[in-house]
C-alpha positions in Angstrom: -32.7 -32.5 74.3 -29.7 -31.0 73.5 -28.8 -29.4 70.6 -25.2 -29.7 69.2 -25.7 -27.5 65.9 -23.1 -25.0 65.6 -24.5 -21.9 63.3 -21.8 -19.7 61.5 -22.2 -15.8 61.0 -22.4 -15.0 57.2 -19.1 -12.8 57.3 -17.5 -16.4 58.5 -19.6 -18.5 56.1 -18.3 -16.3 53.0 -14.9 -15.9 54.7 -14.6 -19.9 54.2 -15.5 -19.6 50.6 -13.3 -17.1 49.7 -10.4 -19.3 51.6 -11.9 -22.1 49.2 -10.8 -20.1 46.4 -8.3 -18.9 47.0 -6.6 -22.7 47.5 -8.0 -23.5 44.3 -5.1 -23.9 42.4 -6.9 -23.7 38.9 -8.3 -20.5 39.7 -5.0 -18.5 40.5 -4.5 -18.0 36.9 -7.7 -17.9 34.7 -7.5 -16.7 30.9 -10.5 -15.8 29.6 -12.4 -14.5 26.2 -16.1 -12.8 25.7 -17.5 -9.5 25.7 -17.6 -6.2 27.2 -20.7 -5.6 28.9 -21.8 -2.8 31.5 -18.2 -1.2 30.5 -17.9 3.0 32.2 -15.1 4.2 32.1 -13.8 5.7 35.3 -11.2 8.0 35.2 -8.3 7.8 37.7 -10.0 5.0 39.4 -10.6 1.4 39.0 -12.9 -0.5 36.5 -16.2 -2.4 36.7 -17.9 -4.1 34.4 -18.9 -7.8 33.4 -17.5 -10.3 31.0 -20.0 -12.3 28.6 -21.0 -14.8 26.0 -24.0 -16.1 24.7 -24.7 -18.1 27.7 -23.2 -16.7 30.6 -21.9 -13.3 32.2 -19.0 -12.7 35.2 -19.0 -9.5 37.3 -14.8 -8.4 36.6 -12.9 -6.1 38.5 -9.7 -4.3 36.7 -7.6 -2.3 39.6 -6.3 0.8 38.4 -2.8 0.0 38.4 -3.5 -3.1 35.9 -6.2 -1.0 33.7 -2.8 1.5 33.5 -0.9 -0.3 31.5 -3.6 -0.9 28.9 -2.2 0.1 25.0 -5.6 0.6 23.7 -8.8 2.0 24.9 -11.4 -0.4 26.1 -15.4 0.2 25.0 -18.8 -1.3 25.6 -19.0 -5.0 23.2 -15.3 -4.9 22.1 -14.2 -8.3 22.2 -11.3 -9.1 24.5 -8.9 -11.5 25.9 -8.6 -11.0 29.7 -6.1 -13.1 32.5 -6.3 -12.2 36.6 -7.8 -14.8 38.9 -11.1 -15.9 40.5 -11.7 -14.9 44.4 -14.8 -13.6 46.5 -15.8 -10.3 47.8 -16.7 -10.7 50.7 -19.2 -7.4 51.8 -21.7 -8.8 49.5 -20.8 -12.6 49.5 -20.7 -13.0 45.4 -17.3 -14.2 43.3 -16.6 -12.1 40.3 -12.7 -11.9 38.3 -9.8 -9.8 39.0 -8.7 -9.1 35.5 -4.8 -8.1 35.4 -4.3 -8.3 31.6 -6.7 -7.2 28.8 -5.8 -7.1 25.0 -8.3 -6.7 21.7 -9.7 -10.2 20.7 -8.3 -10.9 17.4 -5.4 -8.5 17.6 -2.9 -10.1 20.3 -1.4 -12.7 18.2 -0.7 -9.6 15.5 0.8 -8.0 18.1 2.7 -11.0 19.1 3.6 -11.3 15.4 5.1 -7.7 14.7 6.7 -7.7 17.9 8.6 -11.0 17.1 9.2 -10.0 13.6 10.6 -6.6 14.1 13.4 -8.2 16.8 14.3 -10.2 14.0 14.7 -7.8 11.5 16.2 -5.3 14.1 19.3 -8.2 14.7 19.7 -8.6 11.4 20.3 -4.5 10.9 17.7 -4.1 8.4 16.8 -0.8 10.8 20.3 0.4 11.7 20.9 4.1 10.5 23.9 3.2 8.9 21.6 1.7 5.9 19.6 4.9 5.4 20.5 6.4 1.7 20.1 10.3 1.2 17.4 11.9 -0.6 18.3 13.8 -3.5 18.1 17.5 -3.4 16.3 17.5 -6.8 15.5 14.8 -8.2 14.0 13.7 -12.1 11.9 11.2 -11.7 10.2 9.9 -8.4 7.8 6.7 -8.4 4.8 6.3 -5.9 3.8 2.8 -5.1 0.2 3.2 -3.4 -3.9 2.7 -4.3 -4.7 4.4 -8.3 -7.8 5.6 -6.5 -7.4 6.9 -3.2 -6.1 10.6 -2.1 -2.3 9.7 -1.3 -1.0 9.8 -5.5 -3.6 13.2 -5.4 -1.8 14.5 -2.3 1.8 13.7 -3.5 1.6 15.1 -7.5 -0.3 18.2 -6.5 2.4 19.2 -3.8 5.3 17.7 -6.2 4.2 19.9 -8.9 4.0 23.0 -7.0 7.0 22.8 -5.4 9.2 21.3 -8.1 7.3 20.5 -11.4 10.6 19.9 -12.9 10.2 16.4 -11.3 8.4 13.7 -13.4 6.1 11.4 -11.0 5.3 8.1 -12.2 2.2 6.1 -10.4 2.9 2.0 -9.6 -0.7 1.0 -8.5 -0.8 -1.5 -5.5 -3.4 -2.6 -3.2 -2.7 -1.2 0.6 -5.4 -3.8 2.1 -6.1 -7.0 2.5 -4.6 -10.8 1.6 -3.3 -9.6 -1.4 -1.8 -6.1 -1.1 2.0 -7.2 -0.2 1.9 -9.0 -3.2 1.5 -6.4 -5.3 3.7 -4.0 -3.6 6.2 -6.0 -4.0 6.2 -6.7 -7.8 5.5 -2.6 -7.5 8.9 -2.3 -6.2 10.1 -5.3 -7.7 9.7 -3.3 -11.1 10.6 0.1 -10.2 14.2 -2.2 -9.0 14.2 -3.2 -12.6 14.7 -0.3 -14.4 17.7 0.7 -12.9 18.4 3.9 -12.4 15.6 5.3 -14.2 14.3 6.6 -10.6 15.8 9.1 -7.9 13.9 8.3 -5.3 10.7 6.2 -4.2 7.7 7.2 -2.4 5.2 4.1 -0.6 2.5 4.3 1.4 -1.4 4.7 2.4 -3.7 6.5 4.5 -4.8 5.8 8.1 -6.4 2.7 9.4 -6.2 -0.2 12.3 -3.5 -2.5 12.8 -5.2 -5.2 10.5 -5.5 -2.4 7.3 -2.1 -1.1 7.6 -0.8 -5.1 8.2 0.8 -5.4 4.5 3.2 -2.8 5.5 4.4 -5.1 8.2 5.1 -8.2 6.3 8.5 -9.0 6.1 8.6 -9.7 1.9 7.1 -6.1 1.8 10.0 -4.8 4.5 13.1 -6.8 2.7 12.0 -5.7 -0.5 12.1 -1.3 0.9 15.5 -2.6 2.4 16.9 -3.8 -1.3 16.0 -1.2 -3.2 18.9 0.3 -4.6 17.2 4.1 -4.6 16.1 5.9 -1.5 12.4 5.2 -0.3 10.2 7.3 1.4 7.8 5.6 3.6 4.5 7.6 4.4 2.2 4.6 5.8 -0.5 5.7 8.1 -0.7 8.8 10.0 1.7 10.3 12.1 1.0 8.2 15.3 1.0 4.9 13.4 4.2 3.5 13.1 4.7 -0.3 10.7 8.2 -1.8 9.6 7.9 -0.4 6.4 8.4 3.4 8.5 11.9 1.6 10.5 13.0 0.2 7.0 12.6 3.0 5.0 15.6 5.4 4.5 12.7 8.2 5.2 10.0 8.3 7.1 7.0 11.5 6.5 3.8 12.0 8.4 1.1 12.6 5.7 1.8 11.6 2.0 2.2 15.9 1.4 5.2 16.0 4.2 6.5 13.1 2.1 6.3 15.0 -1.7 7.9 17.7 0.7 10.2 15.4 1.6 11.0 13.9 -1.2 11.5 18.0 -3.6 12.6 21.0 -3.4 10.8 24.1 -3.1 11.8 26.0 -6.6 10.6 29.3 -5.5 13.6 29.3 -2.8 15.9 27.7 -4.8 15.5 30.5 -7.0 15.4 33.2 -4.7 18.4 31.7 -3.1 20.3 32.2 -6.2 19.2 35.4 -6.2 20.9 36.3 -3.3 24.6 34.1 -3.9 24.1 36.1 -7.1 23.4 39.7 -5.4 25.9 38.6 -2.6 28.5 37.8 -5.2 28.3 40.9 -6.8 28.4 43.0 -3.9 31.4 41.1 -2.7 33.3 42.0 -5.7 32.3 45.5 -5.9 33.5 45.9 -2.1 36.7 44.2 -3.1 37.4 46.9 -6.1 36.5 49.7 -3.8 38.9 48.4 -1.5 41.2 48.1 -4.0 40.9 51.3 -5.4 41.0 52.5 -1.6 44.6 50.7 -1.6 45.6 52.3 -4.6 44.7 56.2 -3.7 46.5 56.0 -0.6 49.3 54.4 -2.6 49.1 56.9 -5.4 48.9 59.7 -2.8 51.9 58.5 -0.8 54.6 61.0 -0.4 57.2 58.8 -2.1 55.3 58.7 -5.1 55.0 62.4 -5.6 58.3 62.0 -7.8 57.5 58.8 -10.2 60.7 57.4 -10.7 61.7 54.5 -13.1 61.8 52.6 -10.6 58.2 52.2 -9.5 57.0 51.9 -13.4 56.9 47.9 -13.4 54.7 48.0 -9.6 52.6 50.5 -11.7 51.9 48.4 -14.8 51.6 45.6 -12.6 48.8 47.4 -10.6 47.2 48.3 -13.8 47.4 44.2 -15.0 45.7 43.4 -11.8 42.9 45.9 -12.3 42.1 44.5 -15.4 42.1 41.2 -14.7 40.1 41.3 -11.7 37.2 43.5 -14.2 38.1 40.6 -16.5 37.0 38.3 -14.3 34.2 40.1 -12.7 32.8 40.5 -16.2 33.3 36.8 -17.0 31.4 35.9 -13.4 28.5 37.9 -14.5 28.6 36.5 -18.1 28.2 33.0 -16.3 26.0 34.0 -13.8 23.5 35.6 -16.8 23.7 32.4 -18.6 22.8 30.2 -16.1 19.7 32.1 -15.3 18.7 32.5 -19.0 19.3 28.0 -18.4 17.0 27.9 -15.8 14.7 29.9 -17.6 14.9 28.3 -20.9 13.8 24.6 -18.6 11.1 26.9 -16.8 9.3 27.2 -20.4 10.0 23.3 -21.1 8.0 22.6 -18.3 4.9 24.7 -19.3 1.2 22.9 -19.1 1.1 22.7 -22.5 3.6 20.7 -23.6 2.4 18.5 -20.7 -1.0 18.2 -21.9 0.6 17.4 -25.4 2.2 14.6 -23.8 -0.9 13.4 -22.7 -2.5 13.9 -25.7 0.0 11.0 -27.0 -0.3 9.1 -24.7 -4.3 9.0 -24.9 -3.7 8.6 -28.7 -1.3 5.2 -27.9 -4.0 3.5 -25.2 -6.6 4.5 -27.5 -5.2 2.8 -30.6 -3.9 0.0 -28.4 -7.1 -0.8 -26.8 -8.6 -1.3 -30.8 -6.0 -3.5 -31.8 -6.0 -5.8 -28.6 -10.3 -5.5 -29.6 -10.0 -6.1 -33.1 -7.5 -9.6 -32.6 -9.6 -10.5 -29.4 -12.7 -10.6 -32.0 -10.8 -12.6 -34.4 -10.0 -14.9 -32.0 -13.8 -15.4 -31.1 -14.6 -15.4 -34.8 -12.0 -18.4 -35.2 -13.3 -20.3 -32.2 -16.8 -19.9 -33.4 -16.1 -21.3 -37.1 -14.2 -23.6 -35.2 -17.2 -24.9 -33.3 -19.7 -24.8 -35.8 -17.6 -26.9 -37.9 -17.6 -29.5 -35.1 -21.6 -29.2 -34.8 -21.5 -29.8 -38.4 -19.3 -33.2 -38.1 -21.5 -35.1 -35.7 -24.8 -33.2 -37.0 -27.6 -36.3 -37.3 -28.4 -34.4 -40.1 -25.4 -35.5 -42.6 -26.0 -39.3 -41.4 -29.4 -39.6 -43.1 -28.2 -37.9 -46.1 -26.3 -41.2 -46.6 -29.4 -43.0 -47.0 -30.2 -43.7 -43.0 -33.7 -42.9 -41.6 -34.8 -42.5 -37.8 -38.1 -43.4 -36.6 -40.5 -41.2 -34.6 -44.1 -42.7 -32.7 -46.7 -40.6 -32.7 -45.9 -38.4 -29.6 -42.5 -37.3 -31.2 -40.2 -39.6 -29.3 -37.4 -41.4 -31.4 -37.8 -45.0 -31.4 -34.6 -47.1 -31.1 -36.0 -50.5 -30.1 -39.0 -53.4 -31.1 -39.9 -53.4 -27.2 -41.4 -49.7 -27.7 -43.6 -50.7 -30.6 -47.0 -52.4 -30.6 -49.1 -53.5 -33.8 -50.9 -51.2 -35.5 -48.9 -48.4 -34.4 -48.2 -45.9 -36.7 -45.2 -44.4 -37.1 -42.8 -41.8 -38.9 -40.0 -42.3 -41.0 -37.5 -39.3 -41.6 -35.8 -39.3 -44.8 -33.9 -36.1 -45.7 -36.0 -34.6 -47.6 -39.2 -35.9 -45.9 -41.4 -37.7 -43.7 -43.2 -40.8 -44.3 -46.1 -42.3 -42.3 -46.3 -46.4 -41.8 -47.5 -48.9 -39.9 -46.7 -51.8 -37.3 -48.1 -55.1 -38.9 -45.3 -57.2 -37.7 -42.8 -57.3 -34.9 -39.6 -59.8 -35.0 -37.3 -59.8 -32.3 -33.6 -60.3 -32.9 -30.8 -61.2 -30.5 -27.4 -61.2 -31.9 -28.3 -62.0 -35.5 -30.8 -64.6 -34.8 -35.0 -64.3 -35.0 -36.6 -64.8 -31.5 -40.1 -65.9 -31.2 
């Protein structure tokens, strides 16, 4: 007997899968979602690690030239989106994916979304340089659109009022997460934009987070409304490797929410000190020029052709005198000024003190404080009226004012109202409610009526 069976070595067998897959033409391209499972990161090497759901798990290879080009940092159970292709390896004859693209499940179509938004915005200009307003060397009044209760408004009035507490920061609360926060940032601005020029500049923004919490700062209401604003903004969204549309819109961008305060004021001690030195500068200035002068004039007085005054030089030397005094004249007049704008600055220095701040306060408690009783008082007036109101409707339909008119109800013996013959039997007894009473009777007859006439 001969035997015609041909057998296959396994390198060949798994050779001719692989060749099956490879002609596959719906496994060139595979997209794919689960979780990361056995994930190690290897540096400076390729990845290995499995992809799965609740049912199921694939072995997934990442070369390192693929893994590369990742913008985020891969860990063990992250959710992901993953594309390559589907072949075998042959050494150990199992399949497993060649993943070539990986990005955050959940986040790629965000990143899809800012990406197309900002190209947008960029065409239209809303980023271009030539937009930006300047920042105010000092300005009087600066509004902060951000959270009432987290650290930023702490951050930006403790390092406002050191370096410049001539400048009056006003607080426009907003939420900085979640469905609603644009919302409100944008009536925020929307009402700092309505009072004109009340404000020199404008400081937004919010702590650190993922792309999700800092998202508000990326919608484009949030960014056209920073681009209208008629004052300069300051944008200080995130931290300093975090950057959102608001950042590219704003005429300012600053790391923390301090840098931005720091951005946003001077620092009075070297504003001072700098006048200071004009002032000392000045001075000096002018006494070298009247030493120089006076230089001038020795040499001129000591000249050999002025050994013998003449008539003729009398005029240059009344003229020299007239020059000398004008030019103490005006010296004297450029200290006057320079005195009194000093004794200015000092003058708003004491205007500033903590006491007439807290005295401020003090009023303003005193206004919230007797506001919040009057909106009290007319709220409980309001209830009082809605509650007379209501008890003059009980009183209306009350049962009660019915049988005052002479109409009784009936009662069986368990306390249930009786409103028809079929619930009655003979001999029953019964109770009839009067107003001021009760009376007990009963059954010794029963007549049935049906509109108007006796039944039997």
């Amino acid at each position: 007997m001969v035997d015609n069976k041909v057998y296959l070595s396994v390198s060949d067998l798994n050779f001719y899968i692989s060749q099956k897959f490879k002609n596959d033409p719906y496994l060139h391209k595979v997209f794919l979602q689960g979780e990361l499972s056995n994930f190690r990161f290897r540096m400076n090497s390729h990845q290995y690690f499995s992809l799965k759901d609740e049912k199921s798990k694939i072995n997934v290879v990442m070369f390192r030239s693929f893994f590369e080009k990742l913008k985020f940092k891969p860990e063990e159970g992250m959710k992901v989106y993953v594309s390559g292709y589907v072949d075998v390896y042959g050494p150990q004859g199992s399949y497993q994916f060649y993943a070539q693209t990986m990005e955050p499940a959940g986040l790629g179509a965000l990143y899809e979304q800012l990406r197309q938004l900002q190209e947008k915005l960029a065409k239209e200009g809303l980023f271009n340089e030539e937009h930006k307003k300047k920042i105010p060397l000092f300005p009087d009044r600066i509004a902060v659109v951000t959270s009432a209760s987290g650290a930023v408004i702490h951050d930006i009035m403790v390092t406002a009022n050191r370096r410049f507490p001539h400048a009056e920061i006003d607080l426009y609360p907003a939420k900085v997460q979640g469905d609603e926060a644009a919302d409100t940032i944008v009536a925020a601005l929307q009402q700092i934009q309505a009072q004109g020029d009340k404000y020199d500049v404008v400081i937004i923004g919010r702590g650190g987070g993922s792309l999700e919490d800092l998202w508000p700062f990326n919608e484009e209401k949030v960014v056209r409304q920073i681009y209208a604003m008629q004052m300069p903004v300051i944008s200080s969204v995130g931290h300093e490797t975090d950057t959102t549309l608001a950042d590219l819109v704003a005429d300012a961008r600053a790391a923390t929410p301090t840098a931005a305060a720091e951005y946003a004021t001077p620092n009075l001690v070297d504003v001072l000190t700098q006048i200071v030195q004009l002032r000392a500068r000045l001075y000096a200035a002018v006494q070298a020029n009247i030493h120089t002068k006076r230089q001038i004039l020795d040499r001129l007085k000591n000249a050999p052709v002025l050994q013998e005054p003449t008539r003729i030089y009398d005029q240059q030397i009344q003229q020299v005198d007239m020059l000398t005094h004008r030019l103490n004249q005006a010296m004297e007049n450029r200290l006057q000024h320079d005195g009194s704008t000093l004794r200015l600055l000092q003058e708003r220095l004491k205007a500033l003190s903590p006491s007439r701040k807290l005295e401020q306060l003090e009023r303003e408690r005193n206004f919230v404080v007797s506001n919040l009783f009057s909106t009290m008082n007319n709220y409980l007036k309001d209830q009082r009226n809605r509650l007379n109101r209501a008890m003059q409707q009980l009183d209306d339909i009350s049962p009660l004012k019915t049988i005052s008119r002479g109409y009784v109800y009936t009662t069986d013996q368990k306390g249930n109202t009786v409103t028809s013959v079929d619930q009655l039997k003979i001999d029953e007894k019964l109770k009839l409610h009067f107003k001021d009473g009760q009376v007990q009777v009963n059954v010794e007859n029963i007549r049935r009526e049906k509109n108007g006439n006796q039944e039997k």
